[in-house]
N, CA, C and O atoms as CSV, one atom per row, in Angstrom:
chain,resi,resn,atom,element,x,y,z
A,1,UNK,N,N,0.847,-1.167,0.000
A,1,UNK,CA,C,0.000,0.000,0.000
A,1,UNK,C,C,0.896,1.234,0.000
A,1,UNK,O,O,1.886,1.256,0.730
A,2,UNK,N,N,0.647,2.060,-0.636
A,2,UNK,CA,C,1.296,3.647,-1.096
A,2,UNK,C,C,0.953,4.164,-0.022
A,2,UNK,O,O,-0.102,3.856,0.532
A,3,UNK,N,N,1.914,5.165,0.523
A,3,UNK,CA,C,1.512,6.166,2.450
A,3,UNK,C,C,2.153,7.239,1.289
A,3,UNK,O,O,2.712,6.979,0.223
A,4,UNK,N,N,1.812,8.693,1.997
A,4,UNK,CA,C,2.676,10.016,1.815
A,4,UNK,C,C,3.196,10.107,3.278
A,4,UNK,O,O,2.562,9.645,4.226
A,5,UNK,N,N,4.288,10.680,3.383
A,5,UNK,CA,C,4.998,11.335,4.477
A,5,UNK,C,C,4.107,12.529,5.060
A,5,UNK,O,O,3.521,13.231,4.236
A,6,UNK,N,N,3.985,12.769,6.224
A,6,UNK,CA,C,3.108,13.094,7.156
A,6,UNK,C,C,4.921,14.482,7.880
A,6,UNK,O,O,6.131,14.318,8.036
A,7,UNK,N,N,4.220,15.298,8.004
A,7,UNK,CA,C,5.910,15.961,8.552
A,7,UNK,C,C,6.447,15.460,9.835
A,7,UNK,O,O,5.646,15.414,10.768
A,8,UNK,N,N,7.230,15.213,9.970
A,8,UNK,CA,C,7.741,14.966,11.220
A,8,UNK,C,C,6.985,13.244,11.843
A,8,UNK,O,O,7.395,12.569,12.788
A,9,UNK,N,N,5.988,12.993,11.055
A,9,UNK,CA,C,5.962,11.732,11.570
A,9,UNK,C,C,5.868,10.763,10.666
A,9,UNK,O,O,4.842,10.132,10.922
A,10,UNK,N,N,6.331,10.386,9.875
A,10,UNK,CA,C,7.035,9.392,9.254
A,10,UNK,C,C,6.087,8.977,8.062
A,10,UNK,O,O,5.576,9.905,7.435
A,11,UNK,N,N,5.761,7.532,7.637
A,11,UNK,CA,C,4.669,7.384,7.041
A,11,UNK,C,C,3.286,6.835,7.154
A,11,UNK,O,O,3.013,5.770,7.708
A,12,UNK,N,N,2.311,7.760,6.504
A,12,UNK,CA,C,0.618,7.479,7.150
A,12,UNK,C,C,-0.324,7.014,5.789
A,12,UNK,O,O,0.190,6.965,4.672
A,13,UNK,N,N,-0.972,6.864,5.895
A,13,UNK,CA,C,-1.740,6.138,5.048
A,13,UNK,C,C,-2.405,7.345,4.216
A,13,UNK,O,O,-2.310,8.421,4.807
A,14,UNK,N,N,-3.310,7.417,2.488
A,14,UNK,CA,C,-3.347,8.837,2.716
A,14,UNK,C,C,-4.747,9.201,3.129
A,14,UNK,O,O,-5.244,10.168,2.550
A,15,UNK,N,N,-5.654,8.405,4.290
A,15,UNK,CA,C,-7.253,8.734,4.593
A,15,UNK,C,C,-6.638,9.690,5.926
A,15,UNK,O,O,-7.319,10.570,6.453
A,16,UNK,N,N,-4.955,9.276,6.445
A,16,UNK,CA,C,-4.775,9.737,8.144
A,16,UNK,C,C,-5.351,10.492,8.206
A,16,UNK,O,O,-6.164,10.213,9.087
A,17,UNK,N,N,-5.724,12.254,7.496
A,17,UNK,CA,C,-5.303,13.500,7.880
A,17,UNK,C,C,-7.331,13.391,8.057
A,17,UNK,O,O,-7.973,14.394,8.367
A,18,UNK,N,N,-7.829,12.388,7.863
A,18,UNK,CA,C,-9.311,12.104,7.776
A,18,UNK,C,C,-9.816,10.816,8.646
A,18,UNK,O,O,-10.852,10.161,8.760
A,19,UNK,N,N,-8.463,10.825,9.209
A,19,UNK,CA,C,-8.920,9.528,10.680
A,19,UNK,C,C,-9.723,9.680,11.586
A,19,UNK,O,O,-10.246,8.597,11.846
A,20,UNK,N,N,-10.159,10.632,12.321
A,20,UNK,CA,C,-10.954,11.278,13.246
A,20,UNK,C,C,-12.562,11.284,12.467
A,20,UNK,O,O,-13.630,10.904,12.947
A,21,UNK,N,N,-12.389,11.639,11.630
A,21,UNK,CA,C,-13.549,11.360,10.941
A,21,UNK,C,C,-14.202,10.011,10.279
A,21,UNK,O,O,-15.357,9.593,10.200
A,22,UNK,N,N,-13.559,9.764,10.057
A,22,UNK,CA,C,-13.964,8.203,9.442
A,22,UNK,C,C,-14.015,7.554,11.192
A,22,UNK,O,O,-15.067,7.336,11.792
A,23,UNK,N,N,-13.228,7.430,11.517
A,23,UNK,CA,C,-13.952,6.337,12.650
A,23,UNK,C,C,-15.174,7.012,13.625
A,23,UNK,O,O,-15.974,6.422,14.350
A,24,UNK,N,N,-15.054,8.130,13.432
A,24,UNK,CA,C,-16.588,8.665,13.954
A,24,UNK,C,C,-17.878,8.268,13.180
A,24,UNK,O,O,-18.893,8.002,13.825
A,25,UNK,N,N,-17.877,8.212,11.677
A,25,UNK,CA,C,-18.730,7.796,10.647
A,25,UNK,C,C,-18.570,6.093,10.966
A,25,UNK,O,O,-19.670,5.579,10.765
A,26,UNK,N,N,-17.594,5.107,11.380
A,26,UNK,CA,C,-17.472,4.079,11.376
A,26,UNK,C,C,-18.332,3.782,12.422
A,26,UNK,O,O,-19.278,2.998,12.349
A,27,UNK,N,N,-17.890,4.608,13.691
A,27,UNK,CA,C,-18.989,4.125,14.816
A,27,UNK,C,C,-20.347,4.165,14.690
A,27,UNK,O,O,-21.020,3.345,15.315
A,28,UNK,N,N,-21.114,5.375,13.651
A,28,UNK,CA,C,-21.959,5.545,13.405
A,28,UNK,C,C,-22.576,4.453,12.984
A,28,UNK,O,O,-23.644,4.105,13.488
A,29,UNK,N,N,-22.050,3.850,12.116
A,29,UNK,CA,C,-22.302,2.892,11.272
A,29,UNK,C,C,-22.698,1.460,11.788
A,29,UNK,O,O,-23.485,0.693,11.233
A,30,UNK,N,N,-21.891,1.208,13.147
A,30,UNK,CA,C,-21.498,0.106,13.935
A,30,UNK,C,C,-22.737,0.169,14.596
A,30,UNK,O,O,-23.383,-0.836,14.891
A,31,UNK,N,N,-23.181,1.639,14.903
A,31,UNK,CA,C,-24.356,1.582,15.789
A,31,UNK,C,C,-25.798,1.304,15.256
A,31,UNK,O,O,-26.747,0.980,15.969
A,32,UNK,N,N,-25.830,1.486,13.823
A,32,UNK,CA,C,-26.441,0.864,12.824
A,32,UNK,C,C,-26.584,-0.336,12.704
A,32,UNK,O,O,-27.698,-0.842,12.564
A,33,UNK,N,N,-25.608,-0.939,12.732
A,33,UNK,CA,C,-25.684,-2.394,12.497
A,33,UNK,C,C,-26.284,-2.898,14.620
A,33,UNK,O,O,-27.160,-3.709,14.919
A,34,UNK,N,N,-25.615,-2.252,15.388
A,34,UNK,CA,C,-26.015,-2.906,16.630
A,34,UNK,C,C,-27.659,-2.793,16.324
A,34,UNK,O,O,-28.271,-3.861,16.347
A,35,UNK,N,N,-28.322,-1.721,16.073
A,35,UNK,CA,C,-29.665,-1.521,15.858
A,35,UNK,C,C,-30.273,-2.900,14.830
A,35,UNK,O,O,-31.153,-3.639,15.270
A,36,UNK,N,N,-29.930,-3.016,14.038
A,36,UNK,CA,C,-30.139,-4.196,13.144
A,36,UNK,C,C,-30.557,-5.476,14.685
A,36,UNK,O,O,-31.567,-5.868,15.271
A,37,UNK,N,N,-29.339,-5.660,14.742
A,37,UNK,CA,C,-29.484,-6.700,15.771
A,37,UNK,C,C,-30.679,-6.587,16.720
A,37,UNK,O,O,-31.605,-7.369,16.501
A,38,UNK,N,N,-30.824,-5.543,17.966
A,38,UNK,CA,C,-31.717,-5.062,18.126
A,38,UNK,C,C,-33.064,-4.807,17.857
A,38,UNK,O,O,-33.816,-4.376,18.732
A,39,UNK,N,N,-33.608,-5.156,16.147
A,39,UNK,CA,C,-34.921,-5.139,15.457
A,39,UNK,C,C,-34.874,-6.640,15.533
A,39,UNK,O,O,-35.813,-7.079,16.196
A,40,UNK,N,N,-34.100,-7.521,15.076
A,40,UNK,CA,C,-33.910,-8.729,15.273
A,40,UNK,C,C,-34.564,-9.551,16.399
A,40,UNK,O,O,-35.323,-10.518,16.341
A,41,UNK,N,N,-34.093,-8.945,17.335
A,41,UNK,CA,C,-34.221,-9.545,18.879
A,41,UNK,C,C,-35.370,-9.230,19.365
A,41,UNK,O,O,-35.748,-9.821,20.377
A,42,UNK,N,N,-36.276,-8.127,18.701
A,42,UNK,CA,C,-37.581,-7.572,19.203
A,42,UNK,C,C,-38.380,-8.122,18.372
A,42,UNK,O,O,-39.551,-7.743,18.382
A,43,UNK,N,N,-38.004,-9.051,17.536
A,43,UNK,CA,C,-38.863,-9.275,16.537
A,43,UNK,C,C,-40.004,-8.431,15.427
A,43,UNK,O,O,-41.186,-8.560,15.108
A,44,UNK,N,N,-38.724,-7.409,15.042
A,44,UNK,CA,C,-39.668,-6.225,14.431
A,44,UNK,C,C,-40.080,-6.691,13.030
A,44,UNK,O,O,-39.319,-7.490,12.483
A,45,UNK,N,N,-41.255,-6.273,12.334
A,45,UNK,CA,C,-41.364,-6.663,11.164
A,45,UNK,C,C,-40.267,-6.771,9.889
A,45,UNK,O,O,-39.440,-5.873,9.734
A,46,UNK,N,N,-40.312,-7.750,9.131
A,46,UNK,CA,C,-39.201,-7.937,8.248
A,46,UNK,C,C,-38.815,-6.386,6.954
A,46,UNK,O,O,-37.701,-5.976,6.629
A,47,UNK,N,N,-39.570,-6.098,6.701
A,47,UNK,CA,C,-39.684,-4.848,5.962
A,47,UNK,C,C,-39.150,-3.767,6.635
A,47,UNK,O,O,-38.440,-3.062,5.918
A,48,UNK,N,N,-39.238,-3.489,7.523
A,48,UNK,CA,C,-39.035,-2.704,8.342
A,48,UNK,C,C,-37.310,-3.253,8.762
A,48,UNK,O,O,-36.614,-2.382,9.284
A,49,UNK,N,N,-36.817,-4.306,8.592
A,49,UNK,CA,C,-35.639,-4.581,9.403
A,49,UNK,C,C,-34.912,-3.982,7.913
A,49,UNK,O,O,-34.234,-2.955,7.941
A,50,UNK,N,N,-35.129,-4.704,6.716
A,50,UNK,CA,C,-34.658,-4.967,5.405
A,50,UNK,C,C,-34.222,-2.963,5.142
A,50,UNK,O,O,-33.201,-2.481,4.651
A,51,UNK,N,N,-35.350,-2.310,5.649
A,51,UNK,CA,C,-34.779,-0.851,5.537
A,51,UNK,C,C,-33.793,-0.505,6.248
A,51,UNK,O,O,-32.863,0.059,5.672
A,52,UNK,N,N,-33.713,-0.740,7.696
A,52,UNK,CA,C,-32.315,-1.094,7.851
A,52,UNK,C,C,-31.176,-1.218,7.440
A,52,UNK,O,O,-30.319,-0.365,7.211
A,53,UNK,N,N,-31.160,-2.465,7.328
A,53,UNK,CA,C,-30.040,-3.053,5.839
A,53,UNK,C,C,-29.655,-2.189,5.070
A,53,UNK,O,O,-28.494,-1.809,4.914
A,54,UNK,N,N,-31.075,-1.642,4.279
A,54,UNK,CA,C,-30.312,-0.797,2.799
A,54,UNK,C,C,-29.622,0.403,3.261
A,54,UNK,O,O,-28.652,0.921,2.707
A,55,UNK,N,N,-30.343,0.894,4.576
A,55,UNK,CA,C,-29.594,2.428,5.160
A,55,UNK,C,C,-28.341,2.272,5.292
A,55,UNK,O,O,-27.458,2.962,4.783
A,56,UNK,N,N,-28.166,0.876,6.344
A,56,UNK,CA,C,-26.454,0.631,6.388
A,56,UNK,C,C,-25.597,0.246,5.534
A,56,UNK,O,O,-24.431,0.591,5.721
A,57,UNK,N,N,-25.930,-0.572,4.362
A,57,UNK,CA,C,-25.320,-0.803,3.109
A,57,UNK,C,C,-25.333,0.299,2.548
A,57,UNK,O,O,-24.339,0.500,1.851
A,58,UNK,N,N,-25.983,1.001,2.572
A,58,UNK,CA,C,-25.292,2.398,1.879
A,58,UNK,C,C,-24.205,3.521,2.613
A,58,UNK,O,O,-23.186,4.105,2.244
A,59,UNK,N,N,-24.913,3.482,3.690
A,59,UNK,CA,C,-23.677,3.852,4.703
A,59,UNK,C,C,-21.801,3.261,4.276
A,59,UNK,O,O,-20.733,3.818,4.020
A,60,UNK,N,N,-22.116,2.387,4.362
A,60,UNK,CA,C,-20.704,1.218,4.375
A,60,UNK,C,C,-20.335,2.249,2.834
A,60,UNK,O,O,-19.683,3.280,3.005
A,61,UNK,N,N,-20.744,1.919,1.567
A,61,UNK,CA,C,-20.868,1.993,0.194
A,61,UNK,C,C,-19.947,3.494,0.041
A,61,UNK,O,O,-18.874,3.710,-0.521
A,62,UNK,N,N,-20.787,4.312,0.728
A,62,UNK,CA,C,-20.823,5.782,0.635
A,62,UNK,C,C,-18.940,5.857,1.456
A,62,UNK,O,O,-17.954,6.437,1.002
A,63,UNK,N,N,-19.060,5.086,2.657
A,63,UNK,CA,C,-17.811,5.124,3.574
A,63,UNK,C,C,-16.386,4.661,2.233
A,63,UNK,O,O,-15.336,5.177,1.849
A,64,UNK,N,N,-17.111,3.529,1.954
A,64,UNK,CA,C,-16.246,3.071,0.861
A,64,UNK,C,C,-15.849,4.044,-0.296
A,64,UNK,O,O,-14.664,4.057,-0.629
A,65,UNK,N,N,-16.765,4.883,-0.956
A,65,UNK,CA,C,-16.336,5.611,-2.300
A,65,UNK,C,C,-15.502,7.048,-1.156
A,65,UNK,O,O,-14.782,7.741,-1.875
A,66,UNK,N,N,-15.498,7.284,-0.433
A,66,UNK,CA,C,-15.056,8.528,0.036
A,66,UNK,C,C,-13.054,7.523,0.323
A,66,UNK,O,O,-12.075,8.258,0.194
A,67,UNK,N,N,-12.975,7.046,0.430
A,67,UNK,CA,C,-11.563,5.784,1.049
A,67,UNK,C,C,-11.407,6.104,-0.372
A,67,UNK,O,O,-10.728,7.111,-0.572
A,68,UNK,N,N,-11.920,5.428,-1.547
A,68,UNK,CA,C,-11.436,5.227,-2.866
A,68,UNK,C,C,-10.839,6.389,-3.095
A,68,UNK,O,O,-9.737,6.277,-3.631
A,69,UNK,N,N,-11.248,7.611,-2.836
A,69,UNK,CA,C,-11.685,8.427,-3.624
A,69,UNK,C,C,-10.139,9.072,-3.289
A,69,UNK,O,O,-9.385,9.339,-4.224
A,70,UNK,N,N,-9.693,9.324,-1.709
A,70,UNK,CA,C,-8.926,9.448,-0.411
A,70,UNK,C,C,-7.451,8.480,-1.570
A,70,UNK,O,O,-6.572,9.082,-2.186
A,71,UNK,N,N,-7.579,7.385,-1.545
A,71,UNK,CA,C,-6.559,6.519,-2.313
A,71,UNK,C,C,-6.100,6.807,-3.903
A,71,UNK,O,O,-5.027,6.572,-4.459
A,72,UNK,N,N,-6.903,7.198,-4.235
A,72,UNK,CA,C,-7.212,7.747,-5.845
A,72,UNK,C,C,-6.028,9.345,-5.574
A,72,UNK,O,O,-4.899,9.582,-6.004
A,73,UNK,N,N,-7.121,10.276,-4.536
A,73,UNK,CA,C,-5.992,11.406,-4.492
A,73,UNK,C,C,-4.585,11.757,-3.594
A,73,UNK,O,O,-4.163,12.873,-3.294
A,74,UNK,N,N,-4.079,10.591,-3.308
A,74,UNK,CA,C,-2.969,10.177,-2.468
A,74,UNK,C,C,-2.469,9.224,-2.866
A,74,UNK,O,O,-1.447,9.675,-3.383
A,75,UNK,N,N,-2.450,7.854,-3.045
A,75,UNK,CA,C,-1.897,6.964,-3.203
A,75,UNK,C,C,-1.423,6.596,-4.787
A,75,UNK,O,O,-0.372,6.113,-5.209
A,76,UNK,N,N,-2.620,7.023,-5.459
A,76,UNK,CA,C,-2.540,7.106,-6.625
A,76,UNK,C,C,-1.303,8.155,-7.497
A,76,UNK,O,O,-0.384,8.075,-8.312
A,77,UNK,N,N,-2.009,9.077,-6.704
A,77,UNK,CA,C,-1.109,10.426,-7.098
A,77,UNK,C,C,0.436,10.455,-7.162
A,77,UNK,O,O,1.194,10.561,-8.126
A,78,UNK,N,N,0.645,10.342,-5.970
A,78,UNK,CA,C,2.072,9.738,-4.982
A,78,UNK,C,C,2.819,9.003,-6.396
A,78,UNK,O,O,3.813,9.387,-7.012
A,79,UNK,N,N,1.934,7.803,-6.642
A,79,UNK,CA,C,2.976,6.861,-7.802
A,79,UNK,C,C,2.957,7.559,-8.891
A,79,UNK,O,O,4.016,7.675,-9.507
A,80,UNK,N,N,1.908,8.110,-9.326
A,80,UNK,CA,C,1.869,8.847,-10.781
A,80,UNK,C,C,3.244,9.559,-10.533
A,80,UNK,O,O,4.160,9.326,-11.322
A,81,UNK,N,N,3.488,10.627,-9.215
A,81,UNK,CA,C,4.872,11.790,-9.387
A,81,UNK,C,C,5.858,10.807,-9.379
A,81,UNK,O,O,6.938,11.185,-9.834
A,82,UNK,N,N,5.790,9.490,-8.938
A,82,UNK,CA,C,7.306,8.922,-8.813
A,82,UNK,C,C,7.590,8.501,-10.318
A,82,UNK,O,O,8.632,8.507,-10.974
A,83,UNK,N,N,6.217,8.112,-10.644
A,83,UNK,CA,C,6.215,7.215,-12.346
A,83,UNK,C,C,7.158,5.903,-12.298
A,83,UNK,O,O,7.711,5.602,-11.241
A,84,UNK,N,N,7.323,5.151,-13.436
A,84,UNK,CA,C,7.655,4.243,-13.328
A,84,UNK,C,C,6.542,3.135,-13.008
A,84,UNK,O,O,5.421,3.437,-12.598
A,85,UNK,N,N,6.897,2.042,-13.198
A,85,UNK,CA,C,5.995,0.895,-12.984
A,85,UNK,C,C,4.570,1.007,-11.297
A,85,UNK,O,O,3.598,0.305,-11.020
A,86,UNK,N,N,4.925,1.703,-10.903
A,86,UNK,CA,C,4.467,1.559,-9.705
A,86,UNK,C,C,2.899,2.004,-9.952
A,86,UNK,O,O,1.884,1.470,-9.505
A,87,UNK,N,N,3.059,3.421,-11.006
A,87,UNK,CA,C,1.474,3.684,-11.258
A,87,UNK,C,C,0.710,2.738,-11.925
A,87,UNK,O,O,-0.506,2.703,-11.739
A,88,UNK,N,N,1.339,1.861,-12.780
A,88,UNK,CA,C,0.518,0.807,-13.577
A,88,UNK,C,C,0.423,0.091,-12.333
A,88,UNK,O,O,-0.788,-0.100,-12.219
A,89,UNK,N,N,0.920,-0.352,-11.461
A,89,UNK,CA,C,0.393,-0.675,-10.435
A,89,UNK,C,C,-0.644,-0.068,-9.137
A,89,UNK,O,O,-1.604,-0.657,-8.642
A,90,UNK,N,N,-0.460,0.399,-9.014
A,90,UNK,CA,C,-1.597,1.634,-8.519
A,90,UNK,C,C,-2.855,1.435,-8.854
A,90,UNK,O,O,-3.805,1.202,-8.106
A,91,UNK,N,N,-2.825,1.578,-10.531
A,91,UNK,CA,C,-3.922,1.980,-11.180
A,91,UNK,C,C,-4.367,0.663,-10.983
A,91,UNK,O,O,-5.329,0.481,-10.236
A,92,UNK,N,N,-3.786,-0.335,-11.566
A,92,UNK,CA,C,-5.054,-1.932,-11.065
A,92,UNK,C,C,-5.511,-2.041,-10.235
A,92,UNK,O,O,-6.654,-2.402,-9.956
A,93,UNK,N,N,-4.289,-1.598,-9.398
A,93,UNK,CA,C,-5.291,-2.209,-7.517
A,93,UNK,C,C,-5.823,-1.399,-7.382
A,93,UNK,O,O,-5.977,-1.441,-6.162
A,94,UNK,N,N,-6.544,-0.144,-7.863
A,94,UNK,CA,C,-7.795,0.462,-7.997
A,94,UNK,C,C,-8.451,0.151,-8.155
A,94,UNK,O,O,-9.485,0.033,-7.497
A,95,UNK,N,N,-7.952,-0.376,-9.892
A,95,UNK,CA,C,-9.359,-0.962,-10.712
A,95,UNK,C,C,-9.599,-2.112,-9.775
A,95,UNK,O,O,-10.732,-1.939,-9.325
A,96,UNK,N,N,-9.140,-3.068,-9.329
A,96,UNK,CA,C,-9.863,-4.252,-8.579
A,96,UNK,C,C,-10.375,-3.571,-7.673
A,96,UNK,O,O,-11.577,-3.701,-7.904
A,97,UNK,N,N,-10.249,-2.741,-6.535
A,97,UNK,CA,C,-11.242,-2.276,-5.146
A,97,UNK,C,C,-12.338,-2.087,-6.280
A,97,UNK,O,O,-13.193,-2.948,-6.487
A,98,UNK,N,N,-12.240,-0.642,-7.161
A,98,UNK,CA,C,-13.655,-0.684,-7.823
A,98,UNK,C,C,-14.249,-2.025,-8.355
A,98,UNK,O,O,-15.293,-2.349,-7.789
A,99,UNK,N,N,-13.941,-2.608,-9.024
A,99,UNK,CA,C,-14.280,-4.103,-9.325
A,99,UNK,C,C,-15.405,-4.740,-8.632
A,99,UNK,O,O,-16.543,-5.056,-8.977
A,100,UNK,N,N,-14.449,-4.863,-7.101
A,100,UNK,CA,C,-14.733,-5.484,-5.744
A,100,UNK,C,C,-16.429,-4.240,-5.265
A,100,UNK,O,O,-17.586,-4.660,-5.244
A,101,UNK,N,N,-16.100,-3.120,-5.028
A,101,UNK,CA,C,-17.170,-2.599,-5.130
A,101,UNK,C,C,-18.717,-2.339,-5.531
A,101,UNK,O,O,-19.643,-1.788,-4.936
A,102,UNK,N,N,-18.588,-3.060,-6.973
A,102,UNK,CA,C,-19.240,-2.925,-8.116
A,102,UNK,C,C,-20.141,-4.450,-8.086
A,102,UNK,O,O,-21.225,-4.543,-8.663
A,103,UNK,N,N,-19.616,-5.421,-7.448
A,103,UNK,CA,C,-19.404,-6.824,-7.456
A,103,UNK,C,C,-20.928,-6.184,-6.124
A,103,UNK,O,O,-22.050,-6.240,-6.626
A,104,UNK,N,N,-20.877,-5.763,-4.920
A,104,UNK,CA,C,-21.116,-5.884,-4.178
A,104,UNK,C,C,-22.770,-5.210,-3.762
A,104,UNK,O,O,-23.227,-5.350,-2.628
């Protein structure tokens, strides 16, 4: 995986400078899914659970294209300035997450 240098602290991934945020949206998300469970256990109507579902699958989805997007303008980038083989590499293991995405 491609990091940029972070000043003074070495190398970070490139979502870091968006870490605080994403795991706040992650917990969000977590608490979503605990709720799932929760409709489950109360035996709430199935329609009603299934909306659920789609809220948090999109949640996840949405979490996911903002990461891509984060990797695309950092990680990606990063190899494009070095050039050399590394961006043709880059660029696939893009194309597969999107792939993987698309699949899902």
């Amino acid at each position: 995986m491609t990091t940029i240098e972070a000043e003074g602290s070495g190398a970070v991934h490139g979502y870091h400078h968006q870490k605080d945020e994403h795991l706040k949206r992650l917990r969000r998300i977590e608490g979503q899914i605990r709720g799932l469970q929760r409709l489950v256990d109360e035996d709430v109507y199935c329609i009603d659970i299934l909306t659920q579902v789609s809220a948090s699958t999109k949640a996840l989805q949405s979490f996911a294209l903002q990461l891509l997007e984060e990797h695309l303008r950092h990680c990606v980038a990063d190899a494009a300035v070095k050039g050399g083989t590394e961006i043709d590499a880059k660029v696939e293991e893009a194309t597969k997450a999107i792939a993987r995405l698309l699949r899902t």
